[in-house]
C-alpha positions as CSV (number, residue, x, y, z in Angstrom):
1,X,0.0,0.0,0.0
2,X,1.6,3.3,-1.2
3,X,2.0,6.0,0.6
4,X,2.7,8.4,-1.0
5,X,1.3,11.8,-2.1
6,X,-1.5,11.4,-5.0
7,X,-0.3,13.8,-7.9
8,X,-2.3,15.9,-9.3
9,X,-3.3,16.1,-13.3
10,X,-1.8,19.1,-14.4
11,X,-1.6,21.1,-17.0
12,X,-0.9,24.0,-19.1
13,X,-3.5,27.2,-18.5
14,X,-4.5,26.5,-22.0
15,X,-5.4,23.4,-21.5
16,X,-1.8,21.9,-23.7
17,X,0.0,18.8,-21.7
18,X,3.3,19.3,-20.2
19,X,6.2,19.3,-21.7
20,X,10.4,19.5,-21.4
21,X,10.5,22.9,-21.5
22,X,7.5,23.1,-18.3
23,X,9.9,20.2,-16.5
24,X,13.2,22.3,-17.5
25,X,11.6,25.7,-16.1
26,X,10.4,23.5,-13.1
27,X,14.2,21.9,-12.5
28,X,15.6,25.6,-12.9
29,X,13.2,27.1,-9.9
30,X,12.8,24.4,-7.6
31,X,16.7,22.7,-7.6
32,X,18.3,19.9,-8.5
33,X,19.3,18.4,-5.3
34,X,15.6,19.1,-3.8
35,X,13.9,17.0,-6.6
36,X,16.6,14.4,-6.4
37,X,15.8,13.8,-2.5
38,X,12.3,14.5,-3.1
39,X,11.7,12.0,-5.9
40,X,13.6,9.5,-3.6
41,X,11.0,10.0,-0.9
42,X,8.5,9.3,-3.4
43,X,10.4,6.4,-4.9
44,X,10.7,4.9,-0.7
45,X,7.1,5.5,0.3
46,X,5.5,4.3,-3.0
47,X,6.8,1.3,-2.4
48,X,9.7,1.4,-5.3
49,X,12.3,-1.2,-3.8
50,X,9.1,-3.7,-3.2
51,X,8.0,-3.3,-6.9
52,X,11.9,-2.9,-7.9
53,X,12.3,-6.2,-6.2
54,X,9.4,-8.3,-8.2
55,X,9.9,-6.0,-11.9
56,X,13.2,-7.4,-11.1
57,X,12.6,-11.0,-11.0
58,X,9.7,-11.5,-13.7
59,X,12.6,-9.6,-16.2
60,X,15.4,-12.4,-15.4
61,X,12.7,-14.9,-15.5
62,X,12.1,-13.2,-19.5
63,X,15.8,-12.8,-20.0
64,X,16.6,-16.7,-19.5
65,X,13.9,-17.8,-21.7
66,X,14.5,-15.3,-24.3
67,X,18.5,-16.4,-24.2
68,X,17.2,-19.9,-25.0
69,X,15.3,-18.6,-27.3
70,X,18.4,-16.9,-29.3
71,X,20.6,-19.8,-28.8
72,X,17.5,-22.0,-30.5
73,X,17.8,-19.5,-33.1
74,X,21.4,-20.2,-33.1
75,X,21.7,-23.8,-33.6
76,X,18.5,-23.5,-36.0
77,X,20.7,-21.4,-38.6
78,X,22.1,-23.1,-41.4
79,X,24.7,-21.1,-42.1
80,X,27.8,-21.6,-39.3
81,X,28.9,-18.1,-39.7
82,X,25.6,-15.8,-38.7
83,X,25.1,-18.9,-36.3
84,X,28.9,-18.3,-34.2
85,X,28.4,-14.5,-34.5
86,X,25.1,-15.2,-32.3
87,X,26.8,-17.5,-29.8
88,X,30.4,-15.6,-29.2
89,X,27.9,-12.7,-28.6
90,X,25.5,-14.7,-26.0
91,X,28.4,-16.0,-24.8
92,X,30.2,-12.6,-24.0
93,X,26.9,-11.2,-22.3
94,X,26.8,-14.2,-19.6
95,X,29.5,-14.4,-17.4
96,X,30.0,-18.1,-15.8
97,X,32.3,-20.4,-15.1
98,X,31.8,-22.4,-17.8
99,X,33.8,-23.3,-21.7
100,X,33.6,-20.2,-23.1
101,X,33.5,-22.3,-26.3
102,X,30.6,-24.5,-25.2
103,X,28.2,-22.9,-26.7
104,X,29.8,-22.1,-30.1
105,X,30.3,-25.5,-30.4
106,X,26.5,-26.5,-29.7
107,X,25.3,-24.3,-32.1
108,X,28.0,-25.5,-35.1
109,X,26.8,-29.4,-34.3
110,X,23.3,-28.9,-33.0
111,X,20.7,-30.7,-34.7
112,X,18.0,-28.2,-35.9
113,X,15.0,-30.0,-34.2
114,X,16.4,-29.4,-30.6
115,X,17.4,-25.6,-32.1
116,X,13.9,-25.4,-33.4
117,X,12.2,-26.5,-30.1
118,X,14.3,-24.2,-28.3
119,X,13.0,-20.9,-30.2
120,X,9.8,-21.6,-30.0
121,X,9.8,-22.4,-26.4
122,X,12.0,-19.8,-25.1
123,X,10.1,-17.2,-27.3
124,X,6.4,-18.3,-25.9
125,X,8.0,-18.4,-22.0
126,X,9.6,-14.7,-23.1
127,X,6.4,-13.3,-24.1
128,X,4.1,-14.4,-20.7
129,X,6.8,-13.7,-18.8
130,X,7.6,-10.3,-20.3
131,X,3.3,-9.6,-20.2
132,X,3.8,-10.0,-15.9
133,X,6.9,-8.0,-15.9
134,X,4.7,-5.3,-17.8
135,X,1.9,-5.5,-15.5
136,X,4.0,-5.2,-12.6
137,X,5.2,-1.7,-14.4
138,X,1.4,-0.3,-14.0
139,X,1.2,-1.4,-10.5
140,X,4.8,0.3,-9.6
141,X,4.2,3.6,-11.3
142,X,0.8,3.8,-9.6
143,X,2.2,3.4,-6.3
144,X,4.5,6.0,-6.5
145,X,1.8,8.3,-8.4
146,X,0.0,7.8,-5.4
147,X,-2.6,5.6,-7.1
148,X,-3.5,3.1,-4.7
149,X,-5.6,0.3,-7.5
150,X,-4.6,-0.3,-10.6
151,X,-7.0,-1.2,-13.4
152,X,-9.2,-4.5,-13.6
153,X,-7.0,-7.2,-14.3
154,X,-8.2,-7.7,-18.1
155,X,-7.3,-4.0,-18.9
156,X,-4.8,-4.5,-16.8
157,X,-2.8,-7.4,-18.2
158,X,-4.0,-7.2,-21.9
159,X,-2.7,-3.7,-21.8
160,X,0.8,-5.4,-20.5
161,X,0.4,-7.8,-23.5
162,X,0.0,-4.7,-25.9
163,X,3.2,-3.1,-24.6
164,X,5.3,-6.1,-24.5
165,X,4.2,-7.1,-28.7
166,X,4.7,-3.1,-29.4
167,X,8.3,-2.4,-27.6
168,X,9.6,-5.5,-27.3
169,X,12.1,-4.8,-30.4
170,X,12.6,-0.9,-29.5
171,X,13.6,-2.3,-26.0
172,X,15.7,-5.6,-26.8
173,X,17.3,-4.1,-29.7
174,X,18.5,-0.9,-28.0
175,X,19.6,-3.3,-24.7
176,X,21.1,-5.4,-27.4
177,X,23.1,-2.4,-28.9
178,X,24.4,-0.8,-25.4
179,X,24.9,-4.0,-23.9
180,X,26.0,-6.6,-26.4
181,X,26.9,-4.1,-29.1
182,X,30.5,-4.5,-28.2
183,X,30.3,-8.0,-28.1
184,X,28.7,-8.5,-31.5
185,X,31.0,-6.3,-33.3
186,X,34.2,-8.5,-32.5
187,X,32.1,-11.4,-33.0
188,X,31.7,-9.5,-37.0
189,X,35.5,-9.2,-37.5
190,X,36.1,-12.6,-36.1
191,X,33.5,-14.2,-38.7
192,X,32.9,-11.9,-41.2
193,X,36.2,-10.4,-41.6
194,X,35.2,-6.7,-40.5
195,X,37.5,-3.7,-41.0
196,X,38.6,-1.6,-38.5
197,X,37.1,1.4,-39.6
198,X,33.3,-0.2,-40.0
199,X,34.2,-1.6,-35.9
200,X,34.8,1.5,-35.1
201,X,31.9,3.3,-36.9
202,X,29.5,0.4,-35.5
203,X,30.8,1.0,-31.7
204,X,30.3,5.0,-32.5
205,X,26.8,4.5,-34.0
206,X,25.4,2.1,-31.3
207,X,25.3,4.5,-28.5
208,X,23.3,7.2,-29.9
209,X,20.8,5.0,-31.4
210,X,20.5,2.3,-28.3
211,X,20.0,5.4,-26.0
212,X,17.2,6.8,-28.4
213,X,15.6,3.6,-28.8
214,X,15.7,3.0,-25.1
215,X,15.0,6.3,-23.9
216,X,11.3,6.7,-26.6
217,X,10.3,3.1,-25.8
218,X,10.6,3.7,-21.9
219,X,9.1,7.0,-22.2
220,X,5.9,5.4,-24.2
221,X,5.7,3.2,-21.6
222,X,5.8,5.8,-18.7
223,X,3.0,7.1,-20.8
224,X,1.0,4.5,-21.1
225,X,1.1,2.8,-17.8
226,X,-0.5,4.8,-14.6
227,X,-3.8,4.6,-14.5
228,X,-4.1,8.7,-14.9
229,X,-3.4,11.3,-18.0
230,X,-0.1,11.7,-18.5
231,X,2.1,15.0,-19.3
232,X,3.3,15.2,-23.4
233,X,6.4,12.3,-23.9
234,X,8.8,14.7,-23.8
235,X,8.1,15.4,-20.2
236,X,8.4,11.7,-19.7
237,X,11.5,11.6,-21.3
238,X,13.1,12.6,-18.2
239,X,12.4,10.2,-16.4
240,X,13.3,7.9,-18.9
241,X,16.8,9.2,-19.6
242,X,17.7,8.2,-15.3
243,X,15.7,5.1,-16.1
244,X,18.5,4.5,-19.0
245,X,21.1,6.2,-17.3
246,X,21.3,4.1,-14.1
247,X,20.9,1.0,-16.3
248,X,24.0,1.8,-18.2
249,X,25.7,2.5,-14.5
250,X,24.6,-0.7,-13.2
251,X,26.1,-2.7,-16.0
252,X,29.0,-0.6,-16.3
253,X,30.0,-0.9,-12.6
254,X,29.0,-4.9,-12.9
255,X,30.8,-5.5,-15.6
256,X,33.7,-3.7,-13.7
257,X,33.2,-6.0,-10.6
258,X,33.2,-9.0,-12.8
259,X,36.1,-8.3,-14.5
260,X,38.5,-6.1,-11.8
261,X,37.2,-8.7,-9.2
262,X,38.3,-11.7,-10.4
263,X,36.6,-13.9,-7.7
264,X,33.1,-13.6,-9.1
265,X,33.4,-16.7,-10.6
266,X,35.0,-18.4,-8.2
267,X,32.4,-17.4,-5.9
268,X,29.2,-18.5,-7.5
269,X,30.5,-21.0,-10.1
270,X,27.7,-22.1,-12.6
271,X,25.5,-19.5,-11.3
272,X,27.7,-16.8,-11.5
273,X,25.8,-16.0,-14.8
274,X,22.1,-15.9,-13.0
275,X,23.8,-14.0,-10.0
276,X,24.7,-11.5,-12.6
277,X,21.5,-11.1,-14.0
278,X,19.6,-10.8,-10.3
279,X,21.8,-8.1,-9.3
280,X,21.3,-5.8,-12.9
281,X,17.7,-6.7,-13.3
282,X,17.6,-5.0,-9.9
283,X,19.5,-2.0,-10.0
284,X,17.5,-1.5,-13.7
285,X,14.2,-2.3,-12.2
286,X,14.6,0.9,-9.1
287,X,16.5,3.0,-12.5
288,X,12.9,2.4,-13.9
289,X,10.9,3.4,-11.3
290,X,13.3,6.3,-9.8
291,X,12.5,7.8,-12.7
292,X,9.2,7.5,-12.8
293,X,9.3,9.3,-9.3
294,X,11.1,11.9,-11.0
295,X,8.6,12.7,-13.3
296,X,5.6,12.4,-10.7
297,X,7.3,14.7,-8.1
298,X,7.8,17.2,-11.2
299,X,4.4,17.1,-12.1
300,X,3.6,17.3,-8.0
301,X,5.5,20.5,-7.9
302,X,3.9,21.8,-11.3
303,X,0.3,21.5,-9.2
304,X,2.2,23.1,-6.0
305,X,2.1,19.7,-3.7
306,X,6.0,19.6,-2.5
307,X,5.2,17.0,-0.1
308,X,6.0,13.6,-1.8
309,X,4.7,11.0,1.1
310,X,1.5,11.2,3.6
311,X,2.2,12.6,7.1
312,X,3.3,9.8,9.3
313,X,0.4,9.3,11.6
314,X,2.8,7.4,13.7
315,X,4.7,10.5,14.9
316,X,4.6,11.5,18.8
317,X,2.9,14.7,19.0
318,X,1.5,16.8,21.7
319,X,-2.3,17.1,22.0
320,X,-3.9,20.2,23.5
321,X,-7.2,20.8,24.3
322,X,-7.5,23.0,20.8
323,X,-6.5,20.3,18.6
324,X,-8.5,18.1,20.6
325,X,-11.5,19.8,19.7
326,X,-10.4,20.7,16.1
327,X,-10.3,17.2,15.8
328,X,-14.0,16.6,17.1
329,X,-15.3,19.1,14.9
330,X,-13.7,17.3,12.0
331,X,-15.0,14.4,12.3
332,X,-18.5,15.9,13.3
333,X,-18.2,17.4,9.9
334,X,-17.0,14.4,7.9
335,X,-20.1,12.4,9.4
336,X,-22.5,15.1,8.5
């Protein structure tokens, strides 16, 4: 149960939606720092790490399936070459203690039934696992909205299926691009016999558009979620770019432990890979809904509510006789 402050729907006097230039002006007068601490209020009391914590398993649970899924497609390739470039690069995204050349080999002497049976299974598990992870969205960015139901569960979850068939190429190929990107490329020159001007043009090109890809695709979903009218996209788009931004951070600074550590593996042996994928699913899933916090404190300020959570009626207070009997008239009030 959220509680945090219920935002207002706010717009411009004329009646147009918000938009950057509203959340820029907004930024400029209120401060940086106090919308950073503010959002993170929002964020605790609208129960973000709770709804950080499941977003973040339901996406692993996608993310295995959907790496079956690609090795399937993989081993069901004809052609060796296309098939290799698709398992150095699945290979270089999971770290684990395993043969690095396991999987290349699979793919080279798989039979295509088993790679057939694979794709279609991992694909199907993907999708209904990716439709829950969506759902769990809604209910996440109407806690910290301050929206205490979400919608009836066939609006609910068909609307999740609609998102995950509409963005589920924006958002695995930009992931694919800032994550794998680098991967993929020397998986090019090693098969295909890239230069190492077109690497270096590829690992140029990848940021930009990844980032775009992630930033629109996050921000339709921000959109489209809450059960409330949202501000215009590019209002959104804030919130989306820290969604993106702590992402890249996360994996960044894992990749970093993985590699500068050098007990990772060690450590968790064959599950070093799922390990992995627990601890960026995580930090991704509170980048998601940080920044939706971001943008509904924004708006909150727009409508002049600073206050991101509900008073805590747990706090000792003193009780005079004049509050006393404020409080009686209240409530006389209320009933009448």
């Amino acid at each position: 149960m959220t509680t945090a402050r219920l935002v207002p729907v706010t717009t411009e006097m004329d009646g147009e939606e918000l938009d950057a230039e509203d959340a820029w002006h907004l930024a400029r007068r209120h401060g940086l720092k106090k919308i950073v601490v503010e959002s993170f209020v929002r964020f605790r009391y609208g129960d973000g790490f709770t709804n950080s914590r499941a977003l973040a398993l339901q996406a692993a649970l996608a993310v295995v399936p959907f790496l079956l899924a690609v090795t399937g497609l993989a081993a069901d390739i004809d052609e060796d070459q296309p098939a290799v470039v698709v398992a150095l690069t699945v290979d270089a995204v999971t770290p684990g203690g395993g043969d690095e050349d396991a999987l290349v080999r699979a793919v080279t002497q798989g039979s295509e039934v088993p790679g057939e049976l694979a794709l279609v299974l991992g694909l199907v598990l993907a999708l209904i696992t990716m439709t829950t992870a969506m759902a769990q969205v809604e209910r996440g960015a109407n806690r910290i909205y301050g929206i205490r139901r979400d919608r009836p569960a066939v609006a609910k979850y068909g609307r999740a299926a609609v998102f995950t068939a509409v963005l589920a190429v924006p958002v695995g190929l930009g992931f694919m691009l800032l994550v794998a990107g680098g991967a993929f490329a020397d998986a090019m020159v090693q098969e295909y016999g890239w230069s190492e001007t077109t690497e270096d043009l590829f690992d140029v090109a990848r940021w930009p558009v990844g980032l775009v890809l992630l930033v629109v695709a996050i921000a339709v979903l921000l959109n489209h979620a809450p059960r409330r009218r949202q501000p215009a996209l590019s209002w959104l788009a804030l919130g989306a770019g820290v969604a993106v931004l702590v992402s890249m951070v996360a994996a960044a600074g894992l990749a970093l432990y993985v590699e500068v550590g050098g007990s990772f593996d060690d450590t968790y042996g064959p599950l070093a890979g799922i390990i992995a994928l627990l601890l960026w699913s995580l930090l991704s899933s509170m980048g998601l809904f940080y920044g939706v916090a971001v943008c509904a404190q924004l708006e909150a300020l727009r409508a002049g509510d600073e206050e991101p959570a509900l008073d805590d009626p747990g706090r000792p207070h003193h009780t005079s006789v004049a509050t006393t009997e404020d409080a009686e008239d209240a409530r006389e009030a209320e009933a009448r």
